[in-house]
PQR file with spaces between the fields and no chain letter, atoms N, CA, C, O and H, PARSE charges and radii, in Angstrom:
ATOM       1  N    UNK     1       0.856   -1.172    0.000 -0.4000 1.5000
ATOM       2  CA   UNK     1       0.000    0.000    0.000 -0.0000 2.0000
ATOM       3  C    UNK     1       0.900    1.233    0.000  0.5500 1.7000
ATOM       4  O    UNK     1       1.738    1.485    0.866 -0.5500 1.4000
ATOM       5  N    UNK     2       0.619    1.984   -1.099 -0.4000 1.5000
ATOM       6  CA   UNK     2       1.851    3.558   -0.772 -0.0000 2.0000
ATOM       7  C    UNK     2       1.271    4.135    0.089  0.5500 1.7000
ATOM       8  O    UNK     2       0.185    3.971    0.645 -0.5500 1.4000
ATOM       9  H    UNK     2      -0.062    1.779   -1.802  0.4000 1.0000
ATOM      10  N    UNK     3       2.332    5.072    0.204 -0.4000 1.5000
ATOM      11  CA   UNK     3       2.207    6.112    1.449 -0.0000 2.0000
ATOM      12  C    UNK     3       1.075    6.705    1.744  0.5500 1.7000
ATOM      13  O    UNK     3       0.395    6.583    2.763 -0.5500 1.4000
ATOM      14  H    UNK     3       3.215    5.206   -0.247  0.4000 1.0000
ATOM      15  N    UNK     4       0.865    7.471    0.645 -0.4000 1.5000
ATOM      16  CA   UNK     4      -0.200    8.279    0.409 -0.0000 2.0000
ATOM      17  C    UNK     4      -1.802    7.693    1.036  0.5500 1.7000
ATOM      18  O    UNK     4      -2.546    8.404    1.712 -0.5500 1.4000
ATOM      19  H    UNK     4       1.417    7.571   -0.183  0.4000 1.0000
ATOM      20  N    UNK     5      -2.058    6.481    0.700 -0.4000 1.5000
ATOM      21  CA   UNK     5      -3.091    5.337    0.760 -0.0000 2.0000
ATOM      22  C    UNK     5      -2.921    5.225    2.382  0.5500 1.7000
ATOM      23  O    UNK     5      -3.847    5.573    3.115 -0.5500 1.4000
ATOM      24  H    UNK     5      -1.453    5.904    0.152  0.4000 1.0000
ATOM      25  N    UNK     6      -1.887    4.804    2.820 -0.4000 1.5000
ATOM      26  CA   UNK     6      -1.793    4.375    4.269 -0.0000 2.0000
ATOM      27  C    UNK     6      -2.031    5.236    4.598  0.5500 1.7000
ATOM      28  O    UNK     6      -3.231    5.273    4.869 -0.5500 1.4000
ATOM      29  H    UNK     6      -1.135    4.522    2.224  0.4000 1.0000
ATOM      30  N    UNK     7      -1.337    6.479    4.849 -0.4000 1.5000
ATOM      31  CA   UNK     7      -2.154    7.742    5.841 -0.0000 2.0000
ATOM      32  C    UNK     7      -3.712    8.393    5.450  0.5500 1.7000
ATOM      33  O    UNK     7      -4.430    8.973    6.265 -0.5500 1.4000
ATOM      34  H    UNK     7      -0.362    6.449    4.629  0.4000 1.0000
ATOM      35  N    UNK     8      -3.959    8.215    4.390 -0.4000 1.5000
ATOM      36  CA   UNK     8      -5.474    8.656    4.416 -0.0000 2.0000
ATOM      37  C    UNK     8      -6.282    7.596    4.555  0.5500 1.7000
ATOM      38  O    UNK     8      -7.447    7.723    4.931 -0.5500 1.4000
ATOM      39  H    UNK     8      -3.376    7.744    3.728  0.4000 1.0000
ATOM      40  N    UNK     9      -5.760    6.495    4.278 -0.4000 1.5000
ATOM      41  CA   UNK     9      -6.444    5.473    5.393 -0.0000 2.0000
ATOM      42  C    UNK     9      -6.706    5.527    6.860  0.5500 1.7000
ATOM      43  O    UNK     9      -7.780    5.170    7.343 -0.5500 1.4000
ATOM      44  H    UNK     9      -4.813    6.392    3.973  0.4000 1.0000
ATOM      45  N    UNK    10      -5.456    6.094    7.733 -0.4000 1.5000
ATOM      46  CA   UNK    10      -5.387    6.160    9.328 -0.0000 2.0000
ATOM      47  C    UNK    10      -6.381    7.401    9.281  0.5500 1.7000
ATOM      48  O    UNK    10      -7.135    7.268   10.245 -0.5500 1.4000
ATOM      49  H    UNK    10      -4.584    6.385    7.340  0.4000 1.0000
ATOM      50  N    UNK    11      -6.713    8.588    8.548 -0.4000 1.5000
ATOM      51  CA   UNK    11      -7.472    9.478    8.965 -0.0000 2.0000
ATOM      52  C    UNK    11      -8.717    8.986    8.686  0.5500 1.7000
ATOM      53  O    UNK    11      -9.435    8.846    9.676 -0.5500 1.4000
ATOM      54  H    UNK    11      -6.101    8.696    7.764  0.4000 1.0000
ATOM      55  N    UNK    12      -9.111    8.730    7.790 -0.4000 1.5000
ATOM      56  CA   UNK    12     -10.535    7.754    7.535 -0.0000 2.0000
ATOM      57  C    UNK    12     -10.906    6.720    8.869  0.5500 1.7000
ATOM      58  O    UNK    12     -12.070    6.560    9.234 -0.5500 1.4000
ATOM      59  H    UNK    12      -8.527    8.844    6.986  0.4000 1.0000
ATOM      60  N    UNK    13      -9.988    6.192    9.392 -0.4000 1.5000
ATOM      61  CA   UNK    13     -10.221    5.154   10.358 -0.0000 2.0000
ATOM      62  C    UNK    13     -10.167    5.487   11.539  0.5500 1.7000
ATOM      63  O    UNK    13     -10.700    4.717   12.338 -0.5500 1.4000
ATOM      64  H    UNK    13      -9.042    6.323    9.095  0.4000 1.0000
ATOM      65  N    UNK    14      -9.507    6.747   12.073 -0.4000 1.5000
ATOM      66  CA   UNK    14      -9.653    7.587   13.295 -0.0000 2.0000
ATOM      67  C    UNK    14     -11.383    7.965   13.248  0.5500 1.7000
ATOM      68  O    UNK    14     -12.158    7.641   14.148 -0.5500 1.4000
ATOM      69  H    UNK    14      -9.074    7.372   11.424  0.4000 1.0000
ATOM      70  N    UNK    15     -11.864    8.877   11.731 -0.4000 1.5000
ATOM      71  CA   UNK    15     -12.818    8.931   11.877 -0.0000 2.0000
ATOM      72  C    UNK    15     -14.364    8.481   11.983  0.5500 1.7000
ATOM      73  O    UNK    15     -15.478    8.829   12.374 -0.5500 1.4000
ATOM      74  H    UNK    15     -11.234    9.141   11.000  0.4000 1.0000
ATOM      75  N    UNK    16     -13.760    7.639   11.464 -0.4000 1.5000
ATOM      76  CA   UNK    16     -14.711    6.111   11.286 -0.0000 2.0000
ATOM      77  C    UNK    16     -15.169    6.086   12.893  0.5500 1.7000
ATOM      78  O    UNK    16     -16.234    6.478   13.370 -0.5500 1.4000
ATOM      79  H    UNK    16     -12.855    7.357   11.146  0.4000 1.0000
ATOM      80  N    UNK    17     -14.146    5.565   13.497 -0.4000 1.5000
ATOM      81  CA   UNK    17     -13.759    5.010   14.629 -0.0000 2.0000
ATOM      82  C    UNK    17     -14.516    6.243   15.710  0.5500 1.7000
ATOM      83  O    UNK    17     -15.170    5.814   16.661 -0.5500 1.4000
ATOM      84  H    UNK    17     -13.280    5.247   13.110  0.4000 1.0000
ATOM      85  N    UNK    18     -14.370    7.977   15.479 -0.4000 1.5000
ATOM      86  CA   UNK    18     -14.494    8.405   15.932 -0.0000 2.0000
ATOM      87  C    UNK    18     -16.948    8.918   15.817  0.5500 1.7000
ATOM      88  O    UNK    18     -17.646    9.522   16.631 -0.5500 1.4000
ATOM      89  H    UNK    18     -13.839    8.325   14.706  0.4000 1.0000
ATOM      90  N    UNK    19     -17.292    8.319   14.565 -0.4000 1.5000
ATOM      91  CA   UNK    19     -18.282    8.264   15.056 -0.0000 2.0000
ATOM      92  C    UNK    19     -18.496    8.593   13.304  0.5500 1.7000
ATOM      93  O    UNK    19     -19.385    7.809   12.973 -0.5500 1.4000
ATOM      94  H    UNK    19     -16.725    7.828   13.904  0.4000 1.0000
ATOM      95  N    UNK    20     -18.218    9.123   12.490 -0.4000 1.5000
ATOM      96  CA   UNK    20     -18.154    9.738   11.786 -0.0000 2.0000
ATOM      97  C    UNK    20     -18.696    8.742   10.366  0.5500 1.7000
ATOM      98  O    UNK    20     -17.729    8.062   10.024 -0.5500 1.4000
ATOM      99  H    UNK    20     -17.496    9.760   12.759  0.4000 1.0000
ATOM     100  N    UNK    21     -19.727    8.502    9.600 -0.4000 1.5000
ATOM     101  CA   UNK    21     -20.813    7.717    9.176 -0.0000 2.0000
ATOM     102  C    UNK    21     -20.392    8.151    7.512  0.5500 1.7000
ATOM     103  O    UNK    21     -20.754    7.290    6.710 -0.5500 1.4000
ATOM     104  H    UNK    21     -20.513    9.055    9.878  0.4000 1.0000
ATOM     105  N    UNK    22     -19.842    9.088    7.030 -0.4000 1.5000
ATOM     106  CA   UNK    22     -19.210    9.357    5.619 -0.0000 2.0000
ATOM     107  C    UNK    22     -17.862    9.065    5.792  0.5500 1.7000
ATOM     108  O    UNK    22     -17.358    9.221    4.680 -0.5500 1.4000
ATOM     109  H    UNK    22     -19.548    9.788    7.681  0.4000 1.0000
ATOM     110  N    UNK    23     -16.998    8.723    6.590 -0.4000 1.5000
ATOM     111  CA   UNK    23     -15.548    8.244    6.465 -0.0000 2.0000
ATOM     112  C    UNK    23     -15.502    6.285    6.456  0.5500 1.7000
ATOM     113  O    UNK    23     -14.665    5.384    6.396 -0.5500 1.4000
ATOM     114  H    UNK    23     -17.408    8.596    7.493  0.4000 1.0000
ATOM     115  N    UNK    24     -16.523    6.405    6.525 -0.4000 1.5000
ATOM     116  CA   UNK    24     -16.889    4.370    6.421 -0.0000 2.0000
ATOM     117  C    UNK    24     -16.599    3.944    5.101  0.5500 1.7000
ATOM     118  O    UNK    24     -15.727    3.130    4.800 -0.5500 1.4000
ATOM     119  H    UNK    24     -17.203    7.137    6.573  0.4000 1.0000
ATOM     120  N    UNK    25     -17.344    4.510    4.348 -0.4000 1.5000
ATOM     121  CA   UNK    25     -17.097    3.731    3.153 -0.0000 2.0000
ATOM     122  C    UNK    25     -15.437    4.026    2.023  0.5500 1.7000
ATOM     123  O    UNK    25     -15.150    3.312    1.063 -0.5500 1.4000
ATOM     124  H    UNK    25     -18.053    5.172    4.592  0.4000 1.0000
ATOM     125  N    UNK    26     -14.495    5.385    2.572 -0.4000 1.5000
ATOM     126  CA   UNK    26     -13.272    5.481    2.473 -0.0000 2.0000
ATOM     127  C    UNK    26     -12.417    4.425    3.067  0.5500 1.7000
ATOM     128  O    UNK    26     -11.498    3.811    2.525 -0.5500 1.4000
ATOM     129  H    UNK    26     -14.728    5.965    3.352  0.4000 1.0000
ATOM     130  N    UNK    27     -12.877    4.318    4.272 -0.4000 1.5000
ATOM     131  CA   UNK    27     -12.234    3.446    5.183 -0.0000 2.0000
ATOM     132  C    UNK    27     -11.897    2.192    4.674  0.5500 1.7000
ATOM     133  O    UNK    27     -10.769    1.708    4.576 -0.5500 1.4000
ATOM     134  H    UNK    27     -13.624    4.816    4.712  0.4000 1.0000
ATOM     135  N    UNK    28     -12.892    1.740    4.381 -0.4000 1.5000
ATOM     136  CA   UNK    28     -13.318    0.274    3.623 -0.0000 2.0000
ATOM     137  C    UNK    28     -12.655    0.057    2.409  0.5500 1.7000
ATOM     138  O    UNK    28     -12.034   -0.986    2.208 -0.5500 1.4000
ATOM     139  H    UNK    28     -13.809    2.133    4.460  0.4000 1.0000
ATOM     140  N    UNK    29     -12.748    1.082    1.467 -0.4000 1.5000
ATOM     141  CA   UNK    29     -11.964    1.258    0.175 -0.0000 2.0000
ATOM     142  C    UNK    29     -10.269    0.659    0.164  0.5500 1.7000
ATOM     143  O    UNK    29      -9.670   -0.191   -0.495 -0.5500 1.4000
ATOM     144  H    UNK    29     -13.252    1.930    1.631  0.4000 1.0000
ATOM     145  N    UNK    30      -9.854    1.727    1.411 -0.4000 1.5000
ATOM     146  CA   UNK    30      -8.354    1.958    1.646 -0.0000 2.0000
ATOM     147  C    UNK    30      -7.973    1.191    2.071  0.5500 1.7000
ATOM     148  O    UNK    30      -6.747    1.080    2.055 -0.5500 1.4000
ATOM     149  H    UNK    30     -10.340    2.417    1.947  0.4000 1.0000
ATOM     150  N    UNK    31      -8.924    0.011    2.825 -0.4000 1.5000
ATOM     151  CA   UNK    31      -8.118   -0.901    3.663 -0.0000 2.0000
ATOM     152  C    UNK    31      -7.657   -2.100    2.787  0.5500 1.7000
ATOM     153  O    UNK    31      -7.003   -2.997    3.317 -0.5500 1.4000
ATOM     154  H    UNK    31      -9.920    0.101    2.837  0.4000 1.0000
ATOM     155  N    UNK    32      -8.047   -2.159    1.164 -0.4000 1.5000
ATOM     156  CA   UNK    32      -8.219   -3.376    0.486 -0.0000 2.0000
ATOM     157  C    UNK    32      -6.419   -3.920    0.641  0.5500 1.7000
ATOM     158  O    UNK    32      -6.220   -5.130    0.533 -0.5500 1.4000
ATOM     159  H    UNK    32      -8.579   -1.430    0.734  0.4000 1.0000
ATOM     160  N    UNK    33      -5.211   -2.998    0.886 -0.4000 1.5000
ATOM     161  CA   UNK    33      -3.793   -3.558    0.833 -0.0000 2.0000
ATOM     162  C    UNK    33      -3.585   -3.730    2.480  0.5500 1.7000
ATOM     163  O    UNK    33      -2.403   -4.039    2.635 -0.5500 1.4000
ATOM     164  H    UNK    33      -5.373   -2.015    0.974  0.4000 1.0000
ATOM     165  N    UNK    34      -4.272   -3.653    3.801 -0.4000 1.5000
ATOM     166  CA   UNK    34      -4.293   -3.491    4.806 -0.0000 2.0000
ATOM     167  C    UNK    34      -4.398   -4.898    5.058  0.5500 1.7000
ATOM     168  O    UNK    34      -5.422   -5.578    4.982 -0.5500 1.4000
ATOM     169  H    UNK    34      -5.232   -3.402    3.675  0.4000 1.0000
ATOM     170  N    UNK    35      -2.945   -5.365    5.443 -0.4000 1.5000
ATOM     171  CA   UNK    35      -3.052   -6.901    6.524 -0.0000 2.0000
ATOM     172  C    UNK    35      -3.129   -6.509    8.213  0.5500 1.7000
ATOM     173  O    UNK    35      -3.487   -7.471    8.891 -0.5500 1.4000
ATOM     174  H    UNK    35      -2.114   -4.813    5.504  0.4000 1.0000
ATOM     175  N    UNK    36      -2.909   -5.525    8.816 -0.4000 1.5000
ATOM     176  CA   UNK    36      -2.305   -4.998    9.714 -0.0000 2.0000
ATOM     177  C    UNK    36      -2.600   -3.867   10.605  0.5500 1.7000
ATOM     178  O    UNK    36      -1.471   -3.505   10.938 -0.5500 1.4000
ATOM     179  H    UNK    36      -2.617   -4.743    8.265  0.4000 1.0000
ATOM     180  N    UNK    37      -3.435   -3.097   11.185 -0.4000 1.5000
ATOM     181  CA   UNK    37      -3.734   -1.858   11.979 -0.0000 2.0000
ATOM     182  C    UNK    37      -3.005   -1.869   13.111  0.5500 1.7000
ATOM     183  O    UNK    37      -3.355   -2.770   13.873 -0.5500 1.4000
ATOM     184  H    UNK    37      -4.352   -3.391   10.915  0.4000 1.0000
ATOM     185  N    UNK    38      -1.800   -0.955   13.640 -0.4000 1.5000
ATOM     186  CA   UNK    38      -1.456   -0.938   14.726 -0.0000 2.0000
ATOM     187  C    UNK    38      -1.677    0.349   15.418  0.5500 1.7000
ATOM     188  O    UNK    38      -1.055    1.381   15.167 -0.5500 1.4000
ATOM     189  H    UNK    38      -1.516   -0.223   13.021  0.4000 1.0000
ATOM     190  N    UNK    39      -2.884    0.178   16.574 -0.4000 1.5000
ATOM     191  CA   UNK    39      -3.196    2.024   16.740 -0.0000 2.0000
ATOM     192  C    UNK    39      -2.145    2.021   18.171  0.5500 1.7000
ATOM     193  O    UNK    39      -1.770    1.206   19.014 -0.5500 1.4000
ATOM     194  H    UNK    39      -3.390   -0.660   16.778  0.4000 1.0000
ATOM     195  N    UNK    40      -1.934    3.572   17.825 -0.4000 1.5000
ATOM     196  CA   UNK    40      -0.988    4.126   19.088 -0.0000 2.0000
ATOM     197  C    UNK    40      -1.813    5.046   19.226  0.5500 1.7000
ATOM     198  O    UNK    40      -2.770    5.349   18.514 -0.5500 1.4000
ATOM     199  H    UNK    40      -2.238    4.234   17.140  0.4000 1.0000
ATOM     200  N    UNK    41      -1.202    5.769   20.727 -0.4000 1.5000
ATOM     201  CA   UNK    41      -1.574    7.318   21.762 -0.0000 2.0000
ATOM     202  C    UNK    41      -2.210    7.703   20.241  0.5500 1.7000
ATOM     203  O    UNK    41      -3.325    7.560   19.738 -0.5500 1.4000
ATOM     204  H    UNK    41      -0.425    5.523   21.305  0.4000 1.0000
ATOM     205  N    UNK    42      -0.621    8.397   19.656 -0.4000 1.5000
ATOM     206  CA   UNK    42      -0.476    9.968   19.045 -0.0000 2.0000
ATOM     207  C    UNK    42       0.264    9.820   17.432  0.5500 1.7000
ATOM     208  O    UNK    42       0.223    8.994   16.520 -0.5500 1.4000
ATOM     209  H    UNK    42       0.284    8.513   20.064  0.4000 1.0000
ATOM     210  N    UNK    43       0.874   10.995   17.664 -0.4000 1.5000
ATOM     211  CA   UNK    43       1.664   11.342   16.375 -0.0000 2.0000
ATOM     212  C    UNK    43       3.391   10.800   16.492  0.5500 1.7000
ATOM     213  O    UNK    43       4.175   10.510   15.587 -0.5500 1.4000
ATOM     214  H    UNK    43       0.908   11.665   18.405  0.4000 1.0000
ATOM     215  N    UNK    44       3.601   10.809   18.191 -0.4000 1.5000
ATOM     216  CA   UNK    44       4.972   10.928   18.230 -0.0000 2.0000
ATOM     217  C    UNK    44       5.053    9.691   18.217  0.5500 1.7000
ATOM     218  O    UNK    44       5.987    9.267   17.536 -0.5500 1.4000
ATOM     219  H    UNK    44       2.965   11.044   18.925  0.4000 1.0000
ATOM     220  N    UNK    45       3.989    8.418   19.060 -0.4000 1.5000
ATOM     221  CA   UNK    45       4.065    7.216   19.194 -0.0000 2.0000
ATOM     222  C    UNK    45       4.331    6.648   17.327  0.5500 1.7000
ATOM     223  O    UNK    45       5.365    6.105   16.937 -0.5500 1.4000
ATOM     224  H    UNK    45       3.231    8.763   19.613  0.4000 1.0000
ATOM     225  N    UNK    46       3.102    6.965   16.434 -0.4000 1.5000
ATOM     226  CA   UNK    46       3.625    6.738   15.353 -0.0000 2.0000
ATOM     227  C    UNK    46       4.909    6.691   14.648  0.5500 1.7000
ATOM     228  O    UNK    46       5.372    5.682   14.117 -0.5500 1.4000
ATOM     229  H    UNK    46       2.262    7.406   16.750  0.4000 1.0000
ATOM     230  N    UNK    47       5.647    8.269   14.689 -0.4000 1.5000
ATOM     231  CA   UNK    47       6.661    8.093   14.252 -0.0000 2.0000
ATOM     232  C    UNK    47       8.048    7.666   14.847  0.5500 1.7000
ATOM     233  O    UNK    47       9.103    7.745   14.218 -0.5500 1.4000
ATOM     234  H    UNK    47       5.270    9.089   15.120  0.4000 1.0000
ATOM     235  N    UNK    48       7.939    7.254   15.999 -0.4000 1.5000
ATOM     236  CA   UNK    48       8.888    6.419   16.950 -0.0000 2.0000
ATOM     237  C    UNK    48       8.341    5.375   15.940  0.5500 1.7000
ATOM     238  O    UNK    48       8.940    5.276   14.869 -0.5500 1.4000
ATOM     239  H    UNK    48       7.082    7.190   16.511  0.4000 1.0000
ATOM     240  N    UNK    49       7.250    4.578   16.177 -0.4000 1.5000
ATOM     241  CA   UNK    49       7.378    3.134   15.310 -0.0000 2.0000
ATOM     242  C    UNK    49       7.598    2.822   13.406  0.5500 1.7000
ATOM     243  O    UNK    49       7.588    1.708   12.882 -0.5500 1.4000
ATOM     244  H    UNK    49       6.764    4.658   17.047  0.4000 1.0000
ATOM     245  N    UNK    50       7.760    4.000   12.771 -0.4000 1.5000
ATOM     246  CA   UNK    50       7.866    4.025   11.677 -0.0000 2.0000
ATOM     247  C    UNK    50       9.699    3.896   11.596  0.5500 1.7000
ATOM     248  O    UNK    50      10.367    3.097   10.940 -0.5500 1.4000
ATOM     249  H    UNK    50       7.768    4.905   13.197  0.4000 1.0000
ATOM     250  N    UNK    51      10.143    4.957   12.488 -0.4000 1.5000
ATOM     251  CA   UNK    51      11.358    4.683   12.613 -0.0000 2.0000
ATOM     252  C    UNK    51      12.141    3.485   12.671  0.5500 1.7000
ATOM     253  O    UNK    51      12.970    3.145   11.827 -0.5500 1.4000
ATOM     254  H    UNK    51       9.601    5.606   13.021  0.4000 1.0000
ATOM     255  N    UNK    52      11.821    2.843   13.751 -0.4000 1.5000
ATOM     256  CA   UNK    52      12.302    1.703   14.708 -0.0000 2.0000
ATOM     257  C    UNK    52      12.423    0.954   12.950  0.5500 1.7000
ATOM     258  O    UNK    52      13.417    0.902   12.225 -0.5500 1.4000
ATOM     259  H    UNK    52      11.147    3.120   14.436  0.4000 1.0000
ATOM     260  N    UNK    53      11.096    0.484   12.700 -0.4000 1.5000
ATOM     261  CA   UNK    53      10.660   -0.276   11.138 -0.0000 2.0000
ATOM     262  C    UNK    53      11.707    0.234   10.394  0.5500 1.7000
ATOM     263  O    UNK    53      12.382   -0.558    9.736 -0.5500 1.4000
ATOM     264  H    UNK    53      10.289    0.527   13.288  0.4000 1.0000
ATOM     265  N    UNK    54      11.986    1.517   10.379 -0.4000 1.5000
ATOM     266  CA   UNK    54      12.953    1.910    8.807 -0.0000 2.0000
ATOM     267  C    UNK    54      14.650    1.465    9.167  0.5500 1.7000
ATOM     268  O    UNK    54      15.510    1.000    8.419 -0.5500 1.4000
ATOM     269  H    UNK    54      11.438    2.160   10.914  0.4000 1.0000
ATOM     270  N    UNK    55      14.699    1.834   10.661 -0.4000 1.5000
ATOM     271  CA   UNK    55      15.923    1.661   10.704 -0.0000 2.0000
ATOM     272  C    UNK    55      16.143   -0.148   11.193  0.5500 1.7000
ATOM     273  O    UNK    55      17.150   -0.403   11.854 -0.5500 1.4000
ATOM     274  H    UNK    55      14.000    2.211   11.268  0.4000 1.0000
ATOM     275  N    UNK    56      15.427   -1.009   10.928 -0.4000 1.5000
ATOM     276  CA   UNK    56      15.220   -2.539   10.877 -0.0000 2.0000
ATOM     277  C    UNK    56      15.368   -3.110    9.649  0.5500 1.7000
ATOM     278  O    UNK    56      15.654   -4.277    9.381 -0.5500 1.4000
ATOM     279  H    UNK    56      14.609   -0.802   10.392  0.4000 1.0000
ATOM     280  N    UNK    57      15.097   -1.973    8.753 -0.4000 1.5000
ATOM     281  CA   UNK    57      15.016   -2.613    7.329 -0.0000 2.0000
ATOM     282  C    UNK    57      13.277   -3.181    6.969  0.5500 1.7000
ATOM     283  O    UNK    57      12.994   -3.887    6.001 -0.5500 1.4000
ATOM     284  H    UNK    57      14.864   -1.025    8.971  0.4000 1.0000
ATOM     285  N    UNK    58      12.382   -2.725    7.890 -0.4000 1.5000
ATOM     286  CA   UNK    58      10.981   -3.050    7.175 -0.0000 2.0000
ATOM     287  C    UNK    58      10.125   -2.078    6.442  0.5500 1.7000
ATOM     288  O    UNK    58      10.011   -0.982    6.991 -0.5500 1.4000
ATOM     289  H    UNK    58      12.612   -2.151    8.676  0.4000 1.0000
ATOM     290  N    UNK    59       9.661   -2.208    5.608 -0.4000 1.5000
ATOM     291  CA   UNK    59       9.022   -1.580    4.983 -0.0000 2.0000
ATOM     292  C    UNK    59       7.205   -1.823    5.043  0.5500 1.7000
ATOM     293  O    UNK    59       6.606   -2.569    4.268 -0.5500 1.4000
ATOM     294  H    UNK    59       9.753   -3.098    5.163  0.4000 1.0000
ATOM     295  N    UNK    60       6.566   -1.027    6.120 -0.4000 1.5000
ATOM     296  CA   UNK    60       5.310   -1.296    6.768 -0.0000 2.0000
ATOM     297  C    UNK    60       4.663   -1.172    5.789  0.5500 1.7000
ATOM     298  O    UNK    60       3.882   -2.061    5.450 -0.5500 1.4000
ATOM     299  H    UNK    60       7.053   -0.422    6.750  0.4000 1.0000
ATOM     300  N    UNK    61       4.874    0.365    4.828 -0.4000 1.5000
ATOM     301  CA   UNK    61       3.510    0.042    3.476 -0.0000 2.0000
ATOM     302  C    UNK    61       3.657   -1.427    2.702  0.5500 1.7000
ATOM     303  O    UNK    61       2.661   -2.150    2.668 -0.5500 1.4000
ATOM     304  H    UNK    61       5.509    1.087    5.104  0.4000 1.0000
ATOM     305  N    UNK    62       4.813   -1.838    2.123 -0.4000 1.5000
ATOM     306  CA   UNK    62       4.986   -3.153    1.590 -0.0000 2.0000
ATOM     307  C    UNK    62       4.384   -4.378    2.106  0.5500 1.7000
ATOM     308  O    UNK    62       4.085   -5.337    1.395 -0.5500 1.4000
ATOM     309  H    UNK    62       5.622   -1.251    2.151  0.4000 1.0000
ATOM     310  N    UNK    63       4.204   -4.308    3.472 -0.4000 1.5000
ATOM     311  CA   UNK    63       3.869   -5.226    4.208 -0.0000 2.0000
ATOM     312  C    UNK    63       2.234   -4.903    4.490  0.5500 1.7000
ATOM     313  O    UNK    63       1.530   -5.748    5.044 -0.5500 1.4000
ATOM     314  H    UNK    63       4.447   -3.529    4.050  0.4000 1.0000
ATOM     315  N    UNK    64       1.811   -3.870    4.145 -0.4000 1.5000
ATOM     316  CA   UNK    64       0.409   -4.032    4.407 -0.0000 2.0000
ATOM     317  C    UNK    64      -0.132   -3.673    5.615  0.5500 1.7000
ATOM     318  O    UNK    64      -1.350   -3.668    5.790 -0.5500 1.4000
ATOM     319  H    UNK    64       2.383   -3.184    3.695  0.4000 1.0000
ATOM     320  N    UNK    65       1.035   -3.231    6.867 -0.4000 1.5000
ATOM     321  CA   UNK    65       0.983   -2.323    7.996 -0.0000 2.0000
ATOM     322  C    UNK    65       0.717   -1.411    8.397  0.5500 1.7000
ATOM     323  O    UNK    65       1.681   -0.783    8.835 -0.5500 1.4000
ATOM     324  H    UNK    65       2.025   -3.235    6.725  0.4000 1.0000
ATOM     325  N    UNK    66      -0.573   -0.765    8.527 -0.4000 1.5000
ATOM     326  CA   UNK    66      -0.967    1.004    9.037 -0.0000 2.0000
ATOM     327  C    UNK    66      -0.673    1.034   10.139  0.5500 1.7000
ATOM     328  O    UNK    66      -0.696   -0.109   10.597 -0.5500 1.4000
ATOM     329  H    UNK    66      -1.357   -1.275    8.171  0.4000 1.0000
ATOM     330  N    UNK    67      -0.362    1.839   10.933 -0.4000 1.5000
ATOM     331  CA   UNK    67       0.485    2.627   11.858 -0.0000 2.0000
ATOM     332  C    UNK    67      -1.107    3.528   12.233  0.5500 1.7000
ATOM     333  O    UNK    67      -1.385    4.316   11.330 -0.5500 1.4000
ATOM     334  H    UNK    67      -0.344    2.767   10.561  0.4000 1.0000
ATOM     335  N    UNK    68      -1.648    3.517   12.848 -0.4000 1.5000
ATOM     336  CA   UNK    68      -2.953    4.556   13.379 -0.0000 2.0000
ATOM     337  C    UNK    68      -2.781    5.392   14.428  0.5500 1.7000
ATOM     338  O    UNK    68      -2.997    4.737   15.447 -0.5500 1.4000
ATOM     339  H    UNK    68      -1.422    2.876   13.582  0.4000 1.0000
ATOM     340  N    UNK    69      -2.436    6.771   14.753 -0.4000 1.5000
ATOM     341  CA   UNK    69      -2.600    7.333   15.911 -0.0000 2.0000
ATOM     342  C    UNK    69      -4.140    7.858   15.946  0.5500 1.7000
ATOM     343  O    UNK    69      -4.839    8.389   15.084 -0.5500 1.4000
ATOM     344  H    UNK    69      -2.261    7.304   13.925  0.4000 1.0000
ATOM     345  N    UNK    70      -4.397    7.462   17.398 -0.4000 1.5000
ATOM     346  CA   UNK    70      -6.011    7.680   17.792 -0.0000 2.0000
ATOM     347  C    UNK    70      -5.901    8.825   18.059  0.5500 1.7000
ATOM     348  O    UNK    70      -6.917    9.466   17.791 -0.5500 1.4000
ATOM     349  H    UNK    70      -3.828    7.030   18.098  0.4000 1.0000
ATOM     350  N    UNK    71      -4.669    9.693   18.707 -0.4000 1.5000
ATOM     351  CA   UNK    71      -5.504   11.161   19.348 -0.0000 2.0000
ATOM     352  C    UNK    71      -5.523   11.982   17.913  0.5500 1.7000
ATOM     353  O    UNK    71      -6.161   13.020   18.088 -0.5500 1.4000
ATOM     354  H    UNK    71      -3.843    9.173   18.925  0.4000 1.0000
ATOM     355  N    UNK    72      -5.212   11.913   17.035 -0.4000 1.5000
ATOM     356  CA   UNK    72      -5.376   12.943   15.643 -0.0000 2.0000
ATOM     357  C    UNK    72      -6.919   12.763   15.145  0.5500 1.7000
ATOM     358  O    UNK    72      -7.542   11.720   14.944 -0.5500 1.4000
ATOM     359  H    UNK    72      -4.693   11.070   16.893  0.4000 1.0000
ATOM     360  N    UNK    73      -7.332   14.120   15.013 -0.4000 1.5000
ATOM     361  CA   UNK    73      -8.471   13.995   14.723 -0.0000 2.0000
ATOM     362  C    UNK    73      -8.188   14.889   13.429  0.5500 1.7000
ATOM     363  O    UNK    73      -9.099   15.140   12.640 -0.5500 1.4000
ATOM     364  H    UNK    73      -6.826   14.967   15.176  0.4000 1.0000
């Protein structure tokens, strides 16, 4: 899943999640390369774990891994 796809996926799915009845059927769309949802806190929790992944050598979009921070609305 590219980049682009994965993060407007996590905002679709915050809002989904957050109650929000027109971000459902985005949600659903975006998730078709999605093996994987891992929700954190925030923003910083995210990019601590994107890191950790890059500097491991994984590649989370390749793998089908979203990264979700819940407090971003």
């Amino acid at each position: 899943m590219p980049m682009d796809d994965t993060r407007r996926f996590s905002r679709a799915a915050v809002e989904w999640a957050a109650g929000s009845t027109h971000a459902a059927p985005a949600a659903r769309k975006l998730a078709v390369g999605v093996r994987m949802v891992v929700l954190v806190e925030g923003v910083s929790d995210q990019a601590a774990l994107e890191a950790l992944a890059a500097r491991r050598g994984r590649d989370l979009d390749a793998e089908g891994i979203a990264i979700v921070p819940l407090g971003v609305r």
